[in-house]
C-alpha positions as a Markdown table, in Angstrom:
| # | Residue | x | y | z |
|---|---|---|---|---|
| 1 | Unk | 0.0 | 0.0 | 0.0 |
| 2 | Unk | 1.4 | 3.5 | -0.9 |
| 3 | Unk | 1.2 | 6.2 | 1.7 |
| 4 | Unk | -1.3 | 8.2 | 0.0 |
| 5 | Unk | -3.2 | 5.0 | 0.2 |
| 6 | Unk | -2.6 | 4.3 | 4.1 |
| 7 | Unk | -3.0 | 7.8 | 5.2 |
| 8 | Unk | -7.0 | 7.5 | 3.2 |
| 9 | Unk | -7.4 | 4.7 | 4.5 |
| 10 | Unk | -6.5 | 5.8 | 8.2 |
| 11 | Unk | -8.5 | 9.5 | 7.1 |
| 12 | Unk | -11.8 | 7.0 | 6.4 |
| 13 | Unk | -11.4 | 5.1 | 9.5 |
| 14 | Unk | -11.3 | 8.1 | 11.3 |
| 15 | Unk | -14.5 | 9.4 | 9.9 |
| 16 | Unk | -16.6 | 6.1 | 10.8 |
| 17 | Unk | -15.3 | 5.6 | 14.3 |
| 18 | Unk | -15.9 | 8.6 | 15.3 |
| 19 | Unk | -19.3 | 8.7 | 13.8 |
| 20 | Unk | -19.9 | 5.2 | 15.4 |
| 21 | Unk | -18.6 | 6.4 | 18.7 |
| 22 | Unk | -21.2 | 9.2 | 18.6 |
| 23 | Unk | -23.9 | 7.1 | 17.6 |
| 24 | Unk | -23.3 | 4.9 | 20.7 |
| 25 | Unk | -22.7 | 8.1 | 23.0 |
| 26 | Unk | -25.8 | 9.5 | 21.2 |
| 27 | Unk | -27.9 | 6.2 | 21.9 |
| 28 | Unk | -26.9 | 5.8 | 25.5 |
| 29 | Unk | -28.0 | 9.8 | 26.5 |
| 30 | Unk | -31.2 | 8.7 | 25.0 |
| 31 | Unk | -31.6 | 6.0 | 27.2 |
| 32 | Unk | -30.3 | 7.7 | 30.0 |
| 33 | Unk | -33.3 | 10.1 | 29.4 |
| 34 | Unk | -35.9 | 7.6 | 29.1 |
| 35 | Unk | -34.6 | 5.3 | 32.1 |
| 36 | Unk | -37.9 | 4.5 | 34.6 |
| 37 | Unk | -35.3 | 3.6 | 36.9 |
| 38 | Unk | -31.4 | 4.6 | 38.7 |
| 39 | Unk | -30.5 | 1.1 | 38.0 |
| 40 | Unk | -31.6 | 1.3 | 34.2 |
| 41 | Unk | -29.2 | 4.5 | 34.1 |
| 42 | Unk | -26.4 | 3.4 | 35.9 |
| 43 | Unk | -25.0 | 0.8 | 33.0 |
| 44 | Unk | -24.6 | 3.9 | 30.7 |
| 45 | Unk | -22.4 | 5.5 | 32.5 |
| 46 | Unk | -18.8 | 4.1 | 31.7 |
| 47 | Unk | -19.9 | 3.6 | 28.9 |
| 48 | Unk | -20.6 | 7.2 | 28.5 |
| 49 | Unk | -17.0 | 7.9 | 30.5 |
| 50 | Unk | -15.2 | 6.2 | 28.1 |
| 51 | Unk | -16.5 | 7.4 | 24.7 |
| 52 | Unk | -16.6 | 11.1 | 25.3 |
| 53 | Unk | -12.3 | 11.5 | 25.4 |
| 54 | Unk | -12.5 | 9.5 | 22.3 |
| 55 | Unk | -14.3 | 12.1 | 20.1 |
| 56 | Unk | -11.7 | 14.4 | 20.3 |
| 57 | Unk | -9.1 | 12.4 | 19.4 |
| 58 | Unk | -11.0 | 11.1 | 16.6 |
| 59 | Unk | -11.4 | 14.7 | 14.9 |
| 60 | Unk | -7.9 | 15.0 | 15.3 |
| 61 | Unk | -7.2 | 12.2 | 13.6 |
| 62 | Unk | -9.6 | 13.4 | 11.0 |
| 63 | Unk | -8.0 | 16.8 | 10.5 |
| 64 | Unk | -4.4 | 15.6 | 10.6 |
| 65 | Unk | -4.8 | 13.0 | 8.1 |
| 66 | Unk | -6.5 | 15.4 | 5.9 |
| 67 | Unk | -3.9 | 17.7 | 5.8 |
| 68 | Unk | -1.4 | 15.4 | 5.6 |
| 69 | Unk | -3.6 | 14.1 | 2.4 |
| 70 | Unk | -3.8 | 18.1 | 1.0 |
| 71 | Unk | 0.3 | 18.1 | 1.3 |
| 72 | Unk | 0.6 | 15.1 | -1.0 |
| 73 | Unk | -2.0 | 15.7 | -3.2 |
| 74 | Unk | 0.5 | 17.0 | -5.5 |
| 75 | Unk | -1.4 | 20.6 | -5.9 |
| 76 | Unk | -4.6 | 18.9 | -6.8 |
| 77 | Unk | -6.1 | 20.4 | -3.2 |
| 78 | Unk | -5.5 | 23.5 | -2.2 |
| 79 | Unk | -6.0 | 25.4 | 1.6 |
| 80 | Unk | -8.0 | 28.4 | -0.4 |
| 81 | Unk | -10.8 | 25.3 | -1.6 |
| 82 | Unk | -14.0 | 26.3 | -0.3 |
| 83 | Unk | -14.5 | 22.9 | 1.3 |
| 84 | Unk | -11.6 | 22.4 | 2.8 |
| 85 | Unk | -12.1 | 25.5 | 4.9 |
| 86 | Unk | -15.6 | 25.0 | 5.4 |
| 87 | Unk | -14.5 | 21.4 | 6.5 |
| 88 | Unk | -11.6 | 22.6 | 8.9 |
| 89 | Unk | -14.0 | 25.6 | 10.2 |
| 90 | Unk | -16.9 | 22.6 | 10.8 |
| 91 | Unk | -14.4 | 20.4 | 12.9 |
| 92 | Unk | -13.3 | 23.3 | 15.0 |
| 93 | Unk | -17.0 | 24.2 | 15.9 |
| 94 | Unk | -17.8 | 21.3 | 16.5 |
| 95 | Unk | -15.5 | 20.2 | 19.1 |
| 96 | Unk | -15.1 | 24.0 | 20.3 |
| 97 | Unk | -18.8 | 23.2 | 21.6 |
| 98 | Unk | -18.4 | 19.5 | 22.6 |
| 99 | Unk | -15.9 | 20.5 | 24.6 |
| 100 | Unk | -18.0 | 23.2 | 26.3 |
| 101 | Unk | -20.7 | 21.1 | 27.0 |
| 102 | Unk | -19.0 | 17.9 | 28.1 |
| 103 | Unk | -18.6 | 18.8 | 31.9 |
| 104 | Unk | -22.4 | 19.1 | 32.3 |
| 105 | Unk | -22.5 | 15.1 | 30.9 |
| 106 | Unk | -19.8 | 14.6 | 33.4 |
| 107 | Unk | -21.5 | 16.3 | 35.9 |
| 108 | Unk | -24.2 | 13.2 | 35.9 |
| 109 | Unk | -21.5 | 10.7 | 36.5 |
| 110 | Unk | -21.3 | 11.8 | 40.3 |
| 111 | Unk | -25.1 | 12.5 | 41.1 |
| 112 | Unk | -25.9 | 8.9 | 39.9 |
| 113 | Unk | -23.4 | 7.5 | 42.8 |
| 114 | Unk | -25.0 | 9.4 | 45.2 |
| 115 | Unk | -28.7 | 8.3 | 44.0 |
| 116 | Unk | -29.6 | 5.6 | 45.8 |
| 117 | Unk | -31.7 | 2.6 | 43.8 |
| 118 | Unk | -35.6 | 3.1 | 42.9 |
| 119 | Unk | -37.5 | 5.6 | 40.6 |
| 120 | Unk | -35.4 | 8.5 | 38.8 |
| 121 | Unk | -36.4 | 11.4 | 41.1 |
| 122 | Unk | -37.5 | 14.8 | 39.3 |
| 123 | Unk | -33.8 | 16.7 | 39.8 |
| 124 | Unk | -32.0 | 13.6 | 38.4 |
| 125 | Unk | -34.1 | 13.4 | 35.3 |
| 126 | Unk | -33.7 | 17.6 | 34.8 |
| 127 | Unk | -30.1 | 17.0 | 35.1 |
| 128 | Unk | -30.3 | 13.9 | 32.7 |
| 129 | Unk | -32.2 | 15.8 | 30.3 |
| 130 | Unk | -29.7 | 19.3 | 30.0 |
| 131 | Unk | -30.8 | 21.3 | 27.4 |
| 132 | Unk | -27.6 | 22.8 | 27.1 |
| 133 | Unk | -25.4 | 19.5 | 26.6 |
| 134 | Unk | -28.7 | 17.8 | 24.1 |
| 135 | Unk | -27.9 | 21.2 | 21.8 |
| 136 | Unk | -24.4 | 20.7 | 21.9 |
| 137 | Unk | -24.1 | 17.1 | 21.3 |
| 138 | Unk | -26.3 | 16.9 | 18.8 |
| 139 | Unk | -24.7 | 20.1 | 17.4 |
| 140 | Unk | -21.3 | 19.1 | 17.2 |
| 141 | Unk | -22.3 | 15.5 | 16.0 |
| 142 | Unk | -24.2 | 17.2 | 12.7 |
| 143 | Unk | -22.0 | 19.1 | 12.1 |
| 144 | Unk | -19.1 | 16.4 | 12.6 |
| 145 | Unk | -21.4 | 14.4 | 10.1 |
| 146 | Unk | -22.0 | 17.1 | 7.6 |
| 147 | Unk | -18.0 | 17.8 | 7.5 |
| 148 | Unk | -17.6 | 14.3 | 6.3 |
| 149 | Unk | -19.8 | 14.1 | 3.4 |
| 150 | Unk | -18.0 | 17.6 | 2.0 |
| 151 | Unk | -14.7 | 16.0 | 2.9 |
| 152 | Unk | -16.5 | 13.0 | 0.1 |
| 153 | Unk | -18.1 | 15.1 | -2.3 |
| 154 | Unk | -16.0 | 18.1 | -2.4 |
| 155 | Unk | -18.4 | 20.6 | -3.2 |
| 156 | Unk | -18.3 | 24.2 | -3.9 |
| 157 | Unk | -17.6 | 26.6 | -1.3 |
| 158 | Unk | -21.1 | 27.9 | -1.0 |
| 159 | Unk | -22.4 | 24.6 | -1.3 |
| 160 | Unk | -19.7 | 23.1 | 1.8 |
| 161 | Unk | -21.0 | 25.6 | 3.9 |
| 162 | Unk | -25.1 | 25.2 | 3.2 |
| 163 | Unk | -24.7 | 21.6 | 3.9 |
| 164 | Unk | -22.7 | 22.0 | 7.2 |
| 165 | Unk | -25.1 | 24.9 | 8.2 |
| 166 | Unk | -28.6 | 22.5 | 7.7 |
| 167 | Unk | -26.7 | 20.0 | 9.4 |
| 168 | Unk | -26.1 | 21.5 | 12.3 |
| 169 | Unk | -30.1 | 23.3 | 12.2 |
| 170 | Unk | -31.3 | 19.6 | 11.8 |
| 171 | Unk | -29.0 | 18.6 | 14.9 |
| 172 | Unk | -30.5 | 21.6 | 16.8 |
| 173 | Unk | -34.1 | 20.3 | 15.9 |
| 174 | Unk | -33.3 | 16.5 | 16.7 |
| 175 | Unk | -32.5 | 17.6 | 20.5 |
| 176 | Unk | -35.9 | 19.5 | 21.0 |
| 177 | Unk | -38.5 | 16.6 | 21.4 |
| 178 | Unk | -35.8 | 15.3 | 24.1 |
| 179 | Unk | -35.5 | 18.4 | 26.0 |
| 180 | Unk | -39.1 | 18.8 | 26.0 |
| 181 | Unk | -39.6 | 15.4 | 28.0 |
| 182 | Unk | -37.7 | 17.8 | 31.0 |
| 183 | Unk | -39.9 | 17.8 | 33.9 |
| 184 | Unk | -40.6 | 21.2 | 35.6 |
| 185 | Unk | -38.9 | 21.8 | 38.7 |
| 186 | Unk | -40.7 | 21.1 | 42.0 |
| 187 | Unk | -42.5 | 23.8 | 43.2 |
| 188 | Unk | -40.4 | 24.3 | 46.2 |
| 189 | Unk | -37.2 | 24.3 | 44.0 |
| 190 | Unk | -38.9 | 26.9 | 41.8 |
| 191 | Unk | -40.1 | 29.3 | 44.6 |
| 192 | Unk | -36.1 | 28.7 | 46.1 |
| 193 | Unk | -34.7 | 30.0 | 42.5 |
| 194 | Unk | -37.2 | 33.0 | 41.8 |
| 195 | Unk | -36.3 | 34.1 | 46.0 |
| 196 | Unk | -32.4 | 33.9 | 44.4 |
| 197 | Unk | -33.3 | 35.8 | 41.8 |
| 198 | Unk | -35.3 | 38.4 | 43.3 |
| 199 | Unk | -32.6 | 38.9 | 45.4 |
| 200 | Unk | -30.3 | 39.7 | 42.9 |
């Protein structure tokens, strides 16, 4: 195999993984969401805890083959193509805002432990269902997905950056009926926050 050959190869393995790892992370949150029970959402979480370093590397692997690929494409590529930088741009949002957001996931991990075995109360499943980190996940992993089919088609410029822009809309849209299934805070909790409030 030549090393233009290895280094695609390695470029497209990059791409599935880390689409299959998001799928997975994706899949448990979902569940996590849904769980009746603390012992239904307990199994997710290492699983969860392991994927979530992972995506990062992954996109890295991503944008480091590719440019390894633009350097010996022999002038075929160039760093002015409009999908090129509308696929480097894509990958940097992306994991600009998975990065913000992945301490609220994290931030789970520790309130599970402390939850003791039974029915998901109402302030575990709030924190479970974080509007915040649904947006941003589902963000970053459109838009993650959206920079790999310009990185296969290689579009126009215009065109790169229409298709990563309705990717990341239809990411936004695909975390809404989740966040709607947030219960309201209990009443005591609410009259508690507008008090804070109020006295700001």
């Amino acid at each position: 195999m030549s090393i233009d050959g290895f280094v695609l190869s390695v470029h497209i393995l990059a791409a599935v993984v880390g689409l299959m790892m998001a799928a997975v992370l994706h899949a448990g949150l979902i569940q996590m969401s849904r769980a009746e029970t603390v012992q239904q959402m307990r199994p997710w979480v290492p699983v969860i805890h392991r994927l979530e370093p992972l995506l990062p590397v992954a996109a890295l692997v991503l944008l480091g083959t590719g440019i390894w690929l633009i350097a010996i494409s022999g002038g075929e590529f160039h760093w002015t193509d409009g999908w090129i930088l509308t696929a480097i741009v894509g990958l940097v949002a992306a994991e600009a805002v998975g990065g913000m957001v992945s301490p609220r996931s994290k931030a789970l991990q520790p309130a599970l432990v402390d939850e003791p075995d039974g029915p998901v109360s109402v302030e575990l499943r709030r924190q479970a269902i974080d509007p915040p980190f649904f947006y941003g996940s589902h963000f970053a992993t459109s838009v993650f997905l959206g920079v790999v089919a310009i990185m296969a088609a290689k579009p126009s410029g215009a065109v790169s950056a229409l298709i990563v822009v309705v990717a990341a809309v239809i990411g936004l849209a695909t975390a809404v009926p989740i966040v709607r299934r947030r219960p309201p805070l209990p009443a005591a909790a609410a009259r508690n926050t507008g008090r804070v409030t109020a006295d700001h």
